[in-house]
LUMVORO-519728 format. One record per residue: x, y, z of N, C-alpha, C in turn; residue in three letters. Coordinates in steps of 0.02 Angstrom, whole numbers. Example, Ala and Ser with C-alpha at 12.3 -4.5 7.8 and 13.67 -1.06 7.14 Angstrom:
// residues 2
  neast nnorth    nup caeast canorth   caup  ceast cnorth    cup rest
    660   -284    390    615    -225    390    660   -165    390  ALA
    642   -112    354    684     -53    357    645      2    394  SER
// end
This chain:
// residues 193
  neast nnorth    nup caeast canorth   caup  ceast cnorth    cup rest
   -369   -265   1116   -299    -274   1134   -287   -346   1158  UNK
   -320   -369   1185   -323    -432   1214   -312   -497   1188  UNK
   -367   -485   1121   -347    -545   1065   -283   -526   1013  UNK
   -279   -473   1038   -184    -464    982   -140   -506   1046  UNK
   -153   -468   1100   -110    -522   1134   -110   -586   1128  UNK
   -164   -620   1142   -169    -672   1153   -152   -704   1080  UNK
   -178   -680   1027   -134    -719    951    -45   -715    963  UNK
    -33   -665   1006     60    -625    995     58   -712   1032  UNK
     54   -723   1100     75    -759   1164     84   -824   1113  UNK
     30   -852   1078     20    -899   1053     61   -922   1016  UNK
     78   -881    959    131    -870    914    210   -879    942  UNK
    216   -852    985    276    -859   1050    268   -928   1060  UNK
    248   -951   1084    233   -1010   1115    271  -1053   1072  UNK
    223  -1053   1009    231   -1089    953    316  -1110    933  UNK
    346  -1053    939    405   -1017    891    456  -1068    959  UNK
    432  -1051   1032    479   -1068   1058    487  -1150   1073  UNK
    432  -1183   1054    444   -1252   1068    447  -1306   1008  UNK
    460  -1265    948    497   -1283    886    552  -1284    889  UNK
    584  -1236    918    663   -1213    926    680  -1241   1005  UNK
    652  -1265   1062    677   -1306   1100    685  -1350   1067  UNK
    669  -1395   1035    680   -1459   1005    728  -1440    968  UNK
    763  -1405    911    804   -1397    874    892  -1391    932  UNK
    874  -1347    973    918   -1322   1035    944  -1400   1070  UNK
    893  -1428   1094    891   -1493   1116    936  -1537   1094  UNK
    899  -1541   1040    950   -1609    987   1020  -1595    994  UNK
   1041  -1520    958   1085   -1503    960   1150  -1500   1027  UNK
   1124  -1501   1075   1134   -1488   1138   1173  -1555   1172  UNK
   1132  -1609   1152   1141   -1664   1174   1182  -1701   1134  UNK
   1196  -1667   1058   1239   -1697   1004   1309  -1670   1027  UNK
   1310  -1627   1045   1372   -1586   1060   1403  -1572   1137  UNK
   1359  -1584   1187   1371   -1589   1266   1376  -1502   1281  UNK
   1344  -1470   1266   1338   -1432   1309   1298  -1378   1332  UNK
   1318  -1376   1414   1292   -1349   1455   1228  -1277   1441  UNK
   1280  -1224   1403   1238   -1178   1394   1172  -1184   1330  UNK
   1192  -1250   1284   1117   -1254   1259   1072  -1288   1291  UNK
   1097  -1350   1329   1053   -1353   1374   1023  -1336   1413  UNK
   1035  -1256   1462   1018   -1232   1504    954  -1181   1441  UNK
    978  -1183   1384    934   -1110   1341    879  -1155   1331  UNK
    871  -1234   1308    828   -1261   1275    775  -1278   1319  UNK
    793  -1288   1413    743   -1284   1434    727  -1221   1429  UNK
    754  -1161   1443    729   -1111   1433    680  -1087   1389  UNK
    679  -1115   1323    642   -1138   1271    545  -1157   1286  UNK
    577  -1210   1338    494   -1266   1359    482  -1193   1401  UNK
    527  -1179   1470    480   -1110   1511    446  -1072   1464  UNK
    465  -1040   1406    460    -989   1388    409  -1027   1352  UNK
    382  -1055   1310    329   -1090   1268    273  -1091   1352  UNK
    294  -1140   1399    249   -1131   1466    225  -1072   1468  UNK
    260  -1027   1478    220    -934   1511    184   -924   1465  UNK
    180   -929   1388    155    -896   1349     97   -959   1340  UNK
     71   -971   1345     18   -1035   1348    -20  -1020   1392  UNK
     24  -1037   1473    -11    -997   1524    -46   -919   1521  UNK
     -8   -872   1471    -45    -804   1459    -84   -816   1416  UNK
    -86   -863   1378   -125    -868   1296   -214   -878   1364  UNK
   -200   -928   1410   -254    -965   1452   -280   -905   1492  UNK
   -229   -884   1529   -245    -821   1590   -272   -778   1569  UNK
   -261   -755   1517   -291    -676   1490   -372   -680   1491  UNK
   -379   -745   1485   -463    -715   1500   -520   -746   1563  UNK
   -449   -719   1624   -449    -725   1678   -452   -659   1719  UNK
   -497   -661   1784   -498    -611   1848   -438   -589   1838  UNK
   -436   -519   1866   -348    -474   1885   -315   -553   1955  UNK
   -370   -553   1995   -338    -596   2059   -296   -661   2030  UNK
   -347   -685   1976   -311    -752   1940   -265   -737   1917  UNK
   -256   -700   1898   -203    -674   1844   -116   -663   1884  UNK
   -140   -641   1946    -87    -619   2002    -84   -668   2002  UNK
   -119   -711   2021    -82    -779   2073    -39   -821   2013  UNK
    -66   -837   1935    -33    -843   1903     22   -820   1869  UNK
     28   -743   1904    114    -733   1877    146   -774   1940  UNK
    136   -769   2000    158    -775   2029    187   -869   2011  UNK
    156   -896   1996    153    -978   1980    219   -964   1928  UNK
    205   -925   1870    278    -901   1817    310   -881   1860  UNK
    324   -855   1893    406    -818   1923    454   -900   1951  UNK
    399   -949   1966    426   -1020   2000    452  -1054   1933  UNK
    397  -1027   1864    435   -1081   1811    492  -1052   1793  UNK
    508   -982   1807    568    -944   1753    622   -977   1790  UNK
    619  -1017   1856    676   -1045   1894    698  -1102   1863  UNK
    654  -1155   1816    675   -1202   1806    720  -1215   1750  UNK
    747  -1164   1721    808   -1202   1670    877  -1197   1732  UNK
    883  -1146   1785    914   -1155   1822    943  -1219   1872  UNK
    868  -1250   1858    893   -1326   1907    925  -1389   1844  UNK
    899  -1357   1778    934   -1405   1738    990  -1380   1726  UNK
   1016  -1326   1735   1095   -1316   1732   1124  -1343   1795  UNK
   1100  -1359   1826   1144   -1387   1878   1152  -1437   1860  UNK
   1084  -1503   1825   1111   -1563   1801   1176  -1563   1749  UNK
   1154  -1535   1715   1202   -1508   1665   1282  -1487   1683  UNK
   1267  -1450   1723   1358   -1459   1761   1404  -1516   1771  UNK
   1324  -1558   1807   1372   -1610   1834   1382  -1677   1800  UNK
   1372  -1685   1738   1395   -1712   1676   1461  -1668   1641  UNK
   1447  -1606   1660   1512   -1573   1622   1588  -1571   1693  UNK
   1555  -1581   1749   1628   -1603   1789   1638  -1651   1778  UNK
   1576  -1708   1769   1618   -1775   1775   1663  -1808   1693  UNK
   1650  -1769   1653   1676   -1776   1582   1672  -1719   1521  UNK
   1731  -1683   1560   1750   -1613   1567   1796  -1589   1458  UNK
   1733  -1615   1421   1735   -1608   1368   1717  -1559   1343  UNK
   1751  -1513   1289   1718   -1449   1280   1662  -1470   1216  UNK
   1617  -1405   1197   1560   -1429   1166   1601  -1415   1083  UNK
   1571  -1431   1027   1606   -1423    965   1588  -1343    964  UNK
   1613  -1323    944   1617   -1247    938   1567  -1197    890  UNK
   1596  -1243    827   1530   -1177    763   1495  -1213    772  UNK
   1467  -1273    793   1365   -1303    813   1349  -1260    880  UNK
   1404  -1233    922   1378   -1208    971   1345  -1121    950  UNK
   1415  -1105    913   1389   -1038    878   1328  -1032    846  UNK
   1320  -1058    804   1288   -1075    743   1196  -1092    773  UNK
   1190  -1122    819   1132   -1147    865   1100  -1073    925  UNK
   1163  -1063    930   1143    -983    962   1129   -923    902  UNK
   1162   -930    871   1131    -887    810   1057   -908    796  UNK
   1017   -968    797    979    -975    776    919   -970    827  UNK
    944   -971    889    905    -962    947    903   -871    945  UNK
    948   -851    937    942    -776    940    896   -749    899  UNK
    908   -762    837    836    -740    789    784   -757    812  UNK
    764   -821    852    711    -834    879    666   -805    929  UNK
    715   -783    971    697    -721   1037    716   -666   1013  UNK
    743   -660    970    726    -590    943    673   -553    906  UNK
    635   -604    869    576    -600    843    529   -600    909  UNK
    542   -665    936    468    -647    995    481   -592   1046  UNK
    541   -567   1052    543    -497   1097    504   -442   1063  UNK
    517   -452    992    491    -390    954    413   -399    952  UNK
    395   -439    938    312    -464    951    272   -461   1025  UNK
    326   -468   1075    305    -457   1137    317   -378   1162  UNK
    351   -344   1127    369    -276   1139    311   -241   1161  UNK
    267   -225   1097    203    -174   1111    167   -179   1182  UNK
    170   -250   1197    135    -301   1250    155   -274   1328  UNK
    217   -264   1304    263    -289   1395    222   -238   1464  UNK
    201   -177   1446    171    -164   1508     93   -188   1524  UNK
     55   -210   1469    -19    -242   1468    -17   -307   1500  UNK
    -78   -282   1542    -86    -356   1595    -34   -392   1644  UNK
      5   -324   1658     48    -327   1715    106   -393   1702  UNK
    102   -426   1773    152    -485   1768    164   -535   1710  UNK
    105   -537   1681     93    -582   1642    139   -583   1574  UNK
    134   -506   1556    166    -519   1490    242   -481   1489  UNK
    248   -467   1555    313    -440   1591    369   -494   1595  UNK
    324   -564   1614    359    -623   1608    375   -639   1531  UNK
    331   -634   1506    336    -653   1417    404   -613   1414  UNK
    392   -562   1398    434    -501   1384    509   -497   1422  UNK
    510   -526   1464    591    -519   1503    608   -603   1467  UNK
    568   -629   1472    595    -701   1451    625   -713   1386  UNK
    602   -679   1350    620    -666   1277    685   -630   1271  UNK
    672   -558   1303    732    -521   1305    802   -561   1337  UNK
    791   -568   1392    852    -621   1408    892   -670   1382  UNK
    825   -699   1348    853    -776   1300    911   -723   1252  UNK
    860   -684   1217    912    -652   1171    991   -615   1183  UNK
    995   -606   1272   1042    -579   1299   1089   -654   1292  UNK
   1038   -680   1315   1085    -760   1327   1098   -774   1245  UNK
   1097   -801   1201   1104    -796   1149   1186   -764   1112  UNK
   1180   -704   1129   1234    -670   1117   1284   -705   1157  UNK
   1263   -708   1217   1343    -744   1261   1333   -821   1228  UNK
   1314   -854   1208   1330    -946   1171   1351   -919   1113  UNK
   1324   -893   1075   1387    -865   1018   1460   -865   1039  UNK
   1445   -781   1072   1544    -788   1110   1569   -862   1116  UNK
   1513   -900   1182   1555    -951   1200   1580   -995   1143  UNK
   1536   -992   1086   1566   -1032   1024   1626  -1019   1035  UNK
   1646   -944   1006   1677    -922    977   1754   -912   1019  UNK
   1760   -906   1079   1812    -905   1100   1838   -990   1121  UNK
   1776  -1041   1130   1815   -1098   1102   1842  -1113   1061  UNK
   1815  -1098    995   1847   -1101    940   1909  -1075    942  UNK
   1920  -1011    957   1992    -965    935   2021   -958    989  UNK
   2001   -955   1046   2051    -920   1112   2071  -1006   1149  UNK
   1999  -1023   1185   2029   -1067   1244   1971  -1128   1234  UNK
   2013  -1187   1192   1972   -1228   1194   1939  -1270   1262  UNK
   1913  -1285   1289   1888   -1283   1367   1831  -1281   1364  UNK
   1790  -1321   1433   1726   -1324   1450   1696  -1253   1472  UNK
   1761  -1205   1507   1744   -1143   1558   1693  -1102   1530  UNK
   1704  -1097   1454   1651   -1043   1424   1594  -1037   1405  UNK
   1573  -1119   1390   1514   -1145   1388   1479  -1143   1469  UNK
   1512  -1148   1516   1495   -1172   1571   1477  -1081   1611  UNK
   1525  -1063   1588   1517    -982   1643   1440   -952   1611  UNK
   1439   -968   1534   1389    -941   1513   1320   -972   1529  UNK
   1312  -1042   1554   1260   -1067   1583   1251  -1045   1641  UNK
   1304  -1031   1673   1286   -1004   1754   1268   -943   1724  UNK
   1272   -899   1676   1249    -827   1671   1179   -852   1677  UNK
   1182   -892   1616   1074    -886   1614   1053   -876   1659  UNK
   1065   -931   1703   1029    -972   1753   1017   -914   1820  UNK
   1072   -861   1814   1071    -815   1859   1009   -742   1834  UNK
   1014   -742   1764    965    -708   1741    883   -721   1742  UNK
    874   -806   1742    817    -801   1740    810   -807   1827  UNK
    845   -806   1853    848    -805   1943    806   -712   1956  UNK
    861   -695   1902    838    -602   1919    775   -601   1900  UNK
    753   -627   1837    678    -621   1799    619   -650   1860  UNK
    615   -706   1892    583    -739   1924    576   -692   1964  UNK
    620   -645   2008    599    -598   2062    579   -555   2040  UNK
    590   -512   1977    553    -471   1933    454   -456   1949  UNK
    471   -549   1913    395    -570   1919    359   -577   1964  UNK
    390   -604   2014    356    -619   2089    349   -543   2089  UNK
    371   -493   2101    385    -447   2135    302   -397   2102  UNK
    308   -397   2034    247    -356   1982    189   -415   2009  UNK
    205   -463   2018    122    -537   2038    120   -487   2090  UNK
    148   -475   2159    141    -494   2226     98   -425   2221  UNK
    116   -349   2177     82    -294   2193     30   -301   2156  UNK
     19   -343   2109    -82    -345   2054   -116   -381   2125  UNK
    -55   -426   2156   -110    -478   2198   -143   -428   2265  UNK
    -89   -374   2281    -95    -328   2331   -161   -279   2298  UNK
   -178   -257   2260   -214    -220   2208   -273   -248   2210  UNK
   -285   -325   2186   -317    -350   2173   -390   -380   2236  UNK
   -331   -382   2275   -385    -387   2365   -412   -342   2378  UNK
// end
């Protein structure tokens, strides 16, 4: 089971720091917020799964202390949405609309594949692939909302608000994921003593 994981994590990894860079470009071509907040999301999520690709053939104790180390990275697309805000107050431009759609569509297939690959996984080896596994799922939650936000720029309310509410969603999700993780680390680490 171990080396399926560890090929799945890898493969993840792979998938997601092809598609940060695609997210990226795009992000920065168009100003906004919620691909920038997904594309770091992108680098975390390539991070955890590297870190599990490494950990897995590590002590249960190592293993705790290293979810616990992930629950700190699932925080960081959160601090780049804050940079990200504050380029979008100070030049309060909305993002082009079908590149915004269109880029979330393509991020969605992306975490949707590695959710499905991380699926079988998600209760094996505790925190570890719990992090994989929510990180994926989320992106893909997130995903669906940068679509919308395309989409109601486009047709309803052209405006920064929708791009922007939907970055504060992420950023609040991977807030929930991070305590998730801490929370499954803190009882292997309790277990593990």
């Amino acid at each position: 089971m171990n080396a399926a994981l560890r090929r799945t994590v890898l493969i993840v990894a792979i998938l997601n720091l092809a598609y940060f860079g695609v997210e990226f470009v795009v992000a920065l071509r168009i100003g906004s917020v919620s691909l920038l907040a997904d594309s770091v999301d992108f680098v975390e999520d390539a991070s955890v799964n590297l870190l599990i690709f490494f950990a897995l053939a590590w002590a249960a104790s190592m293993r705790a202390r290293v979810g616990m180390v992930l629950a700190g990275i699932l925080l960081v697309p959160a601090l780049a949405l804050l940079w990200a805000l504050w380029g979008k107050f100070t030049t309060p431009v909305p993002p082009e609309p079908f590149a915004l759609s269109i880029t979330g569509t393509g991020a969605l297939a992306v975490n949707l594949f590695c959710a499905f690959l991380l699926a079988r996984f998600r209760a094996h080896s505790g925190s570890l692939t719990r992090a994989a596994f929510l990180s994926a799922r989320n992106d893909a939650i997130a995903n669906v909302a940068i679509i919308g936000a395309g989409l109601v720029t486009a047709y309803l309310w052209m405006s920064v608000w929708p791009d922007v509410i939907v970055g504060l969603a992420i950023a609040a999700m991977n807030i929930d994921a991070a305590k998730e993780v801490w929370e499954a680390a803190h009882e292997e680490h309790k277990a593990a003593a």
